[in-house]
Chimera marker file (.cmm) of the C-alpha trace (Angstrom):
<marker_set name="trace">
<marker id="1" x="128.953" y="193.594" z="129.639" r="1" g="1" b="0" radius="0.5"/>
<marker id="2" x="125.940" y="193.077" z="127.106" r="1" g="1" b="0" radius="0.5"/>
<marker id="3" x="122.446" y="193.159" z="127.905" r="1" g="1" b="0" radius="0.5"/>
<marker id="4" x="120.994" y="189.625" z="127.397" r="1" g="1" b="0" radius="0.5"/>
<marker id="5" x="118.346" y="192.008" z="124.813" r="1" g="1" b="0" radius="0.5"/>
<marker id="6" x="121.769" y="192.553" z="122.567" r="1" g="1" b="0" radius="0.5"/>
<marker id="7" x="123.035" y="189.172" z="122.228" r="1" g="1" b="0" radius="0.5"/>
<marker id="8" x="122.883" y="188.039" z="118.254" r="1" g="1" b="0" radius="0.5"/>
<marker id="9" x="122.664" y="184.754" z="116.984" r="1" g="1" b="0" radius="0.5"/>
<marker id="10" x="124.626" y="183.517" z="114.029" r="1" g="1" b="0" radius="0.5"/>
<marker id="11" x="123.142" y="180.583" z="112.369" r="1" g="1" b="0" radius="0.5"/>
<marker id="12" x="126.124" y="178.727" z="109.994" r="1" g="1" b="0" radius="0.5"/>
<marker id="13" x="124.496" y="177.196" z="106.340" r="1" g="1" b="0" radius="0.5"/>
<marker id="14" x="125.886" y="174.529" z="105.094" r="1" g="1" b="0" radius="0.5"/>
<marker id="15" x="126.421" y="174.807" z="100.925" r="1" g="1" b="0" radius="0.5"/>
<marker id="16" x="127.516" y="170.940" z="100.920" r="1" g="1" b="0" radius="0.5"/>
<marker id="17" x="126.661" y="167.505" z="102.121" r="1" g="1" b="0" radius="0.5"/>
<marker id="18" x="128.436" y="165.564" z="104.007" r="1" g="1" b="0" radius="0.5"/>
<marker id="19" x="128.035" y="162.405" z="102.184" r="1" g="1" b="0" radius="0.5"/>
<marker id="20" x="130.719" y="159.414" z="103.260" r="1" g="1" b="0" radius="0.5"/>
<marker id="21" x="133.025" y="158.548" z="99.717" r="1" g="1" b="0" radius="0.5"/>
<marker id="22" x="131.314" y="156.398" z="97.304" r="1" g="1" b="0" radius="0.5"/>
<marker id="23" x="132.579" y="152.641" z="97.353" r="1" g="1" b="0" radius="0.5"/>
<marker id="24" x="131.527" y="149.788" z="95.408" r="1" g="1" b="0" radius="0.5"/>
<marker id="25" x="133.074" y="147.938" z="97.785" r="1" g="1" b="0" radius="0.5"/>
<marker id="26" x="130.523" y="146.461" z="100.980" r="1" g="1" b="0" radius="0.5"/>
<marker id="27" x="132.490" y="146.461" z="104.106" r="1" g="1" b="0" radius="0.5"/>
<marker id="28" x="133.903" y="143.426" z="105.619" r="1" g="1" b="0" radius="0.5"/>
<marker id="29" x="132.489" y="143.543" z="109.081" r="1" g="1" b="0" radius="0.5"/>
<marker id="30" x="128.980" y="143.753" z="109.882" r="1" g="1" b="0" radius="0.5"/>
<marker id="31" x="127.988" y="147.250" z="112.368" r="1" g="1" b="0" radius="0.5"/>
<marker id="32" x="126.222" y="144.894" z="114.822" r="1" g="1" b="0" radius="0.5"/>
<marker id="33" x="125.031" y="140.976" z="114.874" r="1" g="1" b="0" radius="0.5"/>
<marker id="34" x="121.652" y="140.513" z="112.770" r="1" g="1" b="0" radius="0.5"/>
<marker id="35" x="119.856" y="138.256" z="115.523" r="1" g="1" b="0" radius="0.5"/>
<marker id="36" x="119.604" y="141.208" z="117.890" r="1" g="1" b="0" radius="0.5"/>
<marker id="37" x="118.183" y="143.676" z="115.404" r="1" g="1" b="0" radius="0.5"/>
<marker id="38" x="114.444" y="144.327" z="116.517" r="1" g="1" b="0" radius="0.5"/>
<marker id="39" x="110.836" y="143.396" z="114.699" r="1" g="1" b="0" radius="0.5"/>
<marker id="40" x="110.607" y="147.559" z="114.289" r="1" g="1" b="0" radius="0.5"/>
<marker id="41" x="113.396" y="147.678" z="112.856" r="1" g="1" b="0" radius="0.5"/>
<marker id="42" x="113.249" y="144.781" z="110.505" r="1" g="1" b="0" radius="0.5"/>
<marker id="43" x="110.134" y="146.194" z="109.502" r="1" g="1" b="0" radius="0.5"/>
<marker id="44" x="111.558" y="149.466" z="108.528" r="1" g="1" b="0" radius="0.5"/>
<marker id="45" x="113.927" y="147.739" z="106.459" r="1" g="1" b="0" radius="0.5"/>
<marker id="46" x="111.206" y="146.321" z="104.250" r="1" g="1" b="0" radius="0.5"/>
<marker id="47" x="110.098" y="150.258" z="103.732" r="1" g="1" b="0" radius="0.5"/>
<marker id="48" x="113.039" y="151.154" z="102.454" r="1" g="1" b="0" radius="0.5"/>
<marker id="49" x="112.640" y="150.182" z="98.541" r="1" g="1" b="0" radius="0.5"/>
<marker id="50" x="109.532" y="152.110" z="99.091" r="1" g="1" b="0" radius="0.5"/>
<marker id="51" x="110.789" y="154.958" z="100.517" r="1" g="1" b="0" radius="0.5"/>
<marker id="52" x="113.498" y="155.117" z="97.715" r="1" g="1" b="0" radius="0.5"/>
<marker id="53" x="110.659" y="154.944" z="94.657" r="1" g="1" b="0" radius="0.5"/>
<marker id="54" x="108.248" y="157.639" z="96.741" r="1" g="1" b="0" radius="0.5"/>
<marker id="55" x="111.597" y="160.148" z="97.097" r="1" g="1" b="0" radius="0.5"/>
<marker id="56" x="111.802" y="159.622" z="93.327" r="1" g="1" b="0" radius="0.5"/>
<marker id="57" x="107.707" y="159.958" z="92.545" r="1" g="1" b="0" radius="0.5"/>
<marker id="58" x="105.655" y="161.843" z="95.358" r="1" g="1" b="0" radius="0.5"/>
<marker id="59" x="102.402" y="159.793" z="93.559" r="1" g="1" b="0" radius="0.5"/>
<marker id="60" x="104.122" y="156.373" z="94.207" r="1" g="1" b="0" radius="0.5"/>
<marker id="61" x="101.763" y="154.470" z="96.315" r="1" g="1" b="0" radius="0.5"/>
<marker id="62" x="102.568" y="150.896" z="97.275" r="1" g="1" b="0" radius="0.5"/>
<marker id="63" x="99.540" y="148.182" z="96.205" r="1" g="1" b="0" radius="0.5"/>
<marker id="64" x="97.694" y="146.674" z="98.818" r="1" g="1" b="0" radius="0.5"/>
<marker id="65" x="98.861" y="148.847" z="101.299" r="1" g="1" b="0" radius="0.5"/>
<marker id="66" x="96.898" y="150.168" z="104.254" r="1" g="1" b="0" radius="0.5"/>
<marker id="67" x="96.509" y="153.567" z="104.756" r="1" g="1" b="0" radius="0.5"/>
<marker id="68" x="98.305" y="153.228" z="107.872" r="1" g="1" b="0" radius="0.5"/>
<marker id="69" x="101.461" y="151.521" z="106.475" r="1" g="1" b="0" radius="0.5"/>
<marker id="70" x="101.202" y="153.912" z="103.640" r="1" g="1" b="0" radius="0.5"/>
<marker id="71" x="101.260" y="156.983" z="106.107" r="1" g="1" b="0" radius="0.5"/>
<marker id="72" x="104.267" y="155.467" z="107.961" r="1" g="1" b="0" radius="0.5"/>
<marker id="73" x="106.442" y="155.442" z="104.328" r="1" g="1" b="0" radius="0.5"/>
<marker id="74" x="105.200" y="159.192" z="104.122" r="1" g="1" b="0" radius="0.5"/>
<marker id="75" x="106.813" y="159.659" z="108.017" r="1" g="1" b="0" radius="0.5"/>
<marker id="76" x="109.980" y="157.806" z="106.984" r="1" g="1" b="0" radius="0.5"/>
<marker id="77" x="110.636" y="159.336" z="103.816" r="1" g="1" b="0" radius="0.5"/>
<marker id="78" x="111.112" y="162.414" z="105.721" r="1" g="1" b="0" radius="0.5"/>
<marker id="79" x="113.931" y="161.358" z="106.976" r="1" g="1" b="0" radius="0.5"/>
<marker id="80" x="116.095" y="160.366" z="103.695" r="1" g="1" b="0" radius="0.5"/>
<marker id="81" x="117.663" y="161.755" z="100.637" r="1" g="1" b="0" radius="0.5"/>
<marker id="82" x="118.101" y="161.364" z="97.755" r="1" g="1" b="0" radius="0.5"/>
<marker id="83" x="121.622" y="162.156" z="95.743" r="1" g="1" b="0" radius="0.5"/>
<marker id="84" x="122.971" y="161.209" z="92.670" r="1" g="1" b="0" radius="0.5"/>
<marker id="85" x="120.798" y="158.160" z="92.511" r="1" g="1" b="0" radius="0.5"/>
<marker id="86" x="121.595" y="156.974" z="96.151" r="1" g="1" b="0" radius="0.5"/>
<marker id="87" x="119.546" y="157.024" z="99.507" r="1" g="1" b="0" radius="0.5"/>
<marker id="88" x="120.933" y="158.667" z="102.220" r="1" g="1" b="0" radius="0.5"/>
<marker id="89" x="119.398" y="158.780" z="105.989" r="1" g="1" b="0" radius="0.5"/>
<marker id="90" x="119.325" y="162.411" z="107.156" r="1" g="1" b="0" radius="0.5"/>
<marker id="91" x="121.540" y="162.739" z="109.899" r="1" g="1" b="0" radius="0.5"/>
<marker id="92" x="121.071" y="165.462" z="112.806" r="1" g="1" b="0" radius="0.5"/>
<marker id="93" x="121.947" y="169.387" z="111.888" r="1" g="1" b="0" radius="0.5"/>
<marker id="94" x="121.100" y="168.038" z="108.599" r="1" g="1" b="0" radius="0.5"/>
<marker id="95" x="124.138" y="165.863" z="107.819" r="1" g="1" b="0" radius="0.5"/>
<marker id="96" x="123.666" y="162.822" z="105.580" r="1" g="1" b="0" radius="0.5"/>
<link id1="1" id2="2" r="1" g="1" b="0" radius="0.2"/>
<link id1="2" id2="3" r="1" g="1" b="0" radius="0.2"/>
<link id1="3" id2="4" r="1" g="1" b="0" radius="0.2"/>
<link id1="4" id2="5" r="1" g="1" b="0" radius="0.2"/>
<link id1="5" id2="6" r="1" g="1" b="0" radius="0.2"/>
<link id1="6" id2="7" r="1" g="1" b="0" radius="0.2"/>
<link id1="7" id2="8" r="1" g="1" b="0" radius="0.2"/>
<link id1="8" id2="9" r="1" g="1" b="0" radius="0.2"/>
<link id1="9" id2="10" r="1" g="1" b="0" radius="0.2"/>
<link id1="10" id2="11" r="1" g="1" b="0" radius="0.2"/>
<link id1="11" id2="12" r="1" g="1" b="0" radius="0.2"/>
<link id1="12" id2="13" r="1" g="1" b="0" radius="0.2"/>
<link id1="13" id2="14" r="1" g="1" b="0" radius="0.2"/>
<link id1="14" id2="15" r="1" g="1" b="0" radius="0.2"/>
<link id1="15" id2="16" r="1" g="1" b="0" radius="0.2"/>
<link id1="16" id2="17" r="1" g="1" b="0" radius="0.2"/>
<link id1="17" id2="18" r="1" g="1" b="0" radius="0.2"/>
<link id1="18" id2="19" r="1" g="1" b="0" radius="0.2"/>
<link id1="19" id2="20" r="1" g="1" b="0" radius="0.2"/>
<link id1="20" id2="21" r="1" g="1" b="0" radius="0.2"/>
<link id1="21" id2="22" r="1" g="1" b="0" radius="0.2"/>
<link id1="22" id2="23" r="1" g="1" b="0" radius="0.2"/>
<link id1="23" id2="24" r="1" g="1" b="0" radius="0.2"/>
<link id1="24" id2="25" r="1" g="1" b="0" radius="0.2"/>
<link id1="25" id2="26" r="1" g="1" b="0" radius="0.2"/>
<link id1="26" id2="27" r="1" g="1" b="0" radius="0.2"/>
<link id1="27" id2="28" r="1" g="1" b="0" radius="0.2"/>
<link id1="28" id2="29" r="1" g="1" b="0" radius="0.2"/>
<link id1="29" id2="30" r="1" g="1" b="0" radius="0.2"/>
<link id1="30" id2="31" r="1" g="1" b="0" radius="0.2"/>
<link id1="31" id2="32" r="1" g="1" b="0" radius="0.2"/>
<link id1="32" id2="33" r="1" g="1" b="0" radius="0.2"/>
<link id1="33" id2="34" r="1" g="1" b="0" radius="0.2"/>
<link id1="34" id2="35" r="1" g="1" b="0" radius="0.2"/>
<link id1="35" id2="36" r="1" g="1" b="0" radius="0.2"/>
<link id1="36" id2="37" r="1" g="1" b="0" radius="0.2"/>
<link id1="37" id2="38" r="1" g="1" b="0" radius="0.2"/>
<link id1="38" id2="39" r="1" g="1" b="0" radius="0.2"/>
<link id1="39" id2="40" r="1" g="1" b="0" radius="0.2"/>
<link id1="40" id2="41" r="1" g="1" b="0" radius="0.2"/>
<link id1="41" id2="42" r="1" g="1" b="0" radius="0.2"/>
<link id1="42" id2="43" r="1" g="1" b="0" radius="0.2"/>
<link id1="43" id2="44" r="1" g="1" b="0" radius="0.2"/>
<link id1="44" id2="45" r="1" g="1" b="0" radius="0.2"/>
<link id1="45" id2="46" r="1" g="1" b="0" radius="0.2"/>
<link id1="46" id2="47" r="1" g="1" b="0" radius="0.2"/>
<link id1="47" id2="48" r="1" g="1" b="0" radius="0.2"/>
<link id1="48" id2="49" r="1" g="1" b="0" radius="0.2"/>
<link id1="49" id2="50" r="1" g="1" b="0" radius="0.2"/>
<link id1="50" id2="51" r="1" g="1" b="0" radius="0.2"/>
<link id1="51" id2="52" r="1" g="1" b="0" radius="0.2"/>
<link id1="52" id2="53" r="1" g="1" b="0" radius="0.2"/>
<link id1="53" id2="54" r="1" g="1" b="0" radius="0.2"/>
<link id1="54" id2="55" r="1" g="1" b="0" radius="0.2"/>
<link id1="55" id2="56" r="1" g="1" b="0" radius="0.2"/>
<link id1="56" id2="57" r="1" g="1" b="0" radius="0.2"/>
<link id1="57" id2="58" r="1" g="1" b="0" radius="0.2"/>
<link id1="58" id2="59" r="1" g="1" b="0" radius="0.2"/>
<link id1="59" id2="60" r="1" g="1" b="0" radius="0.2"/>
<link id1="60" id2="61" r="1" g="1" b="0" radius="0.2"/>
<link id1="61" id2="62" r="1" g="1" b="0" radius="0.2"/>
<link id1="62" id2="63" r="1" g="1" b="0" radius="0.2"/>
<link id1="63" id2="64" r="1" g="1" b="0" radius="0.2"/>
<link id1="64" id2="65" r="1" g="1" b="0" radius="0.2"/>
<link id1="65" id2="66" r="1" g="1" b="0" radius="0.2"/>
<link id1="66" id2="67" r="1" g="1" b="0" radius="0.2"/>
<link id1="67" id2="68" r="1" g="1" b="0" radius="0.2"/>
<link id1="68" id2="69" r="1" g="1" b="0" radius="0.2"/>
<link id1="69" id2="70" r="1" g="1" b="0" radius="0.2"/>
<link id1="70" id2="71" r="1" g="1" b="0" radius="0.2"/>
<link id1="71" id2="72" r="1" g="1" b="0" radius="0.2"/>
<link id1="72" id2="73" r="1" g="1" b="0" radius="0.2"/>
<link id1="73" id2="74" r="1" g="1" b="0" radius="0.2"/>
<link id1="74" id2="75" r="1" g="1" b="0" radius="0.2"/>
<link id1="75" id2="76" r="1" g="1" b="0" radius="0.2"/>
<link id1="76" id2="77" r="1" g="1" b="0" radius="0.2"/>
<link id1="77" id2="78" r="1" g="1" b="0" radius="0.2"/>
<link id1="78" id2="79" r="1" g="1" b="0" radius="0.2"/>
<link id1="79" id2="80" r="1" g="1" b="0" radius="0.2"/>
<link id1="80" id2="81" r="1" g="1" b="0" radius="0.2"/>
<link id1="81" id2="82" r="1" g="1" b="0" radius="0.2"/>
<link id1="82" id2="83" r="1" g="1" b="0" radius="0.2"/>
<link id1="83" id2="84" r="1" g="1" b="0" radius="0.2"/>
<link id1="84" id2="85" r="1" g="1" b="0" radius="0.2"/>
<link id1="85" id2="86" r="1" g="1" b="0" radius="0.2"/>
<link id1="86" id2="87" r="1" g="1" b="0" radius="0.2"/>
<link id1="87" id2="88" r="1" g="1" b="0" radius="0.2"/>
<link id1="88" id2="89" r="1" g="1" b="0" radius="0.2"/>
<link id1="89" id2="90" r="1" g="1" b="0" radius="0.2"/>
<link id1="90" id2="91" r="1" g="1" b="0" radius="0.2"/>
<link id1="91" id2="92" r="1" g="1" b="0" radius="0.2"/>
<link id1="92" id2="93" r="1" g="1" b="0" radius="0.2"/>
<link id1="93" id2="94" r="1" g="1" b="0" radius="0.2"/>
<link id1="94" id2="95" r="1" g="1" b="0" radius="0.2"/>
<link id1="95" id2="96" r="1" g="1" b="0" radius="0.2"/>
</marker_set>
């Protein structure tokens, strides 16, 4: 039996993301009806062009922004990507 002290951790890498296939295709059925989406995230919707230009220039500030709306773009673009000219949302354990 091992000591609790003498247990070792292995932490796996991943060398590749996990990115769906690229289709120019949209898909024919909609994830979930429009009319129940919330104000949030409606909101976070408009961000998103933003988001995409900031990933691309860290100087990219949006005109007539608040500094509070302009602080939540900096909190969202933490969690997308950018790859090969596409944003991706970063998934948990760091799958896109």
């Amino acid at each position: 039996m091992m000591h609790p002290e003498h247990v070792q951790y292995v932490q796996q890498l991943v060398s590749a993301l996990s990115l769906p296939p690229q289709s120019l295709e949209e898909p024919k059925e909609k994830y979930y009806p429009e009319e129940q989406r919330s104000k949030g995230a409606i909101e976070q919707d408009e961000l998103i062009p933003h988001i995409d230009k900031f990933l691309q220039d860290k100087q990219y500030k949006p005109k007539g922004f608040s500094e509070k709306r302009y602080s939540r773009i900096l909190d969202l673009s933490k969690r997308f990507v950018r790859y090969e000219g596409r944003l991706y949302r970063r998934g948990r354990d760091s799958q896109h």
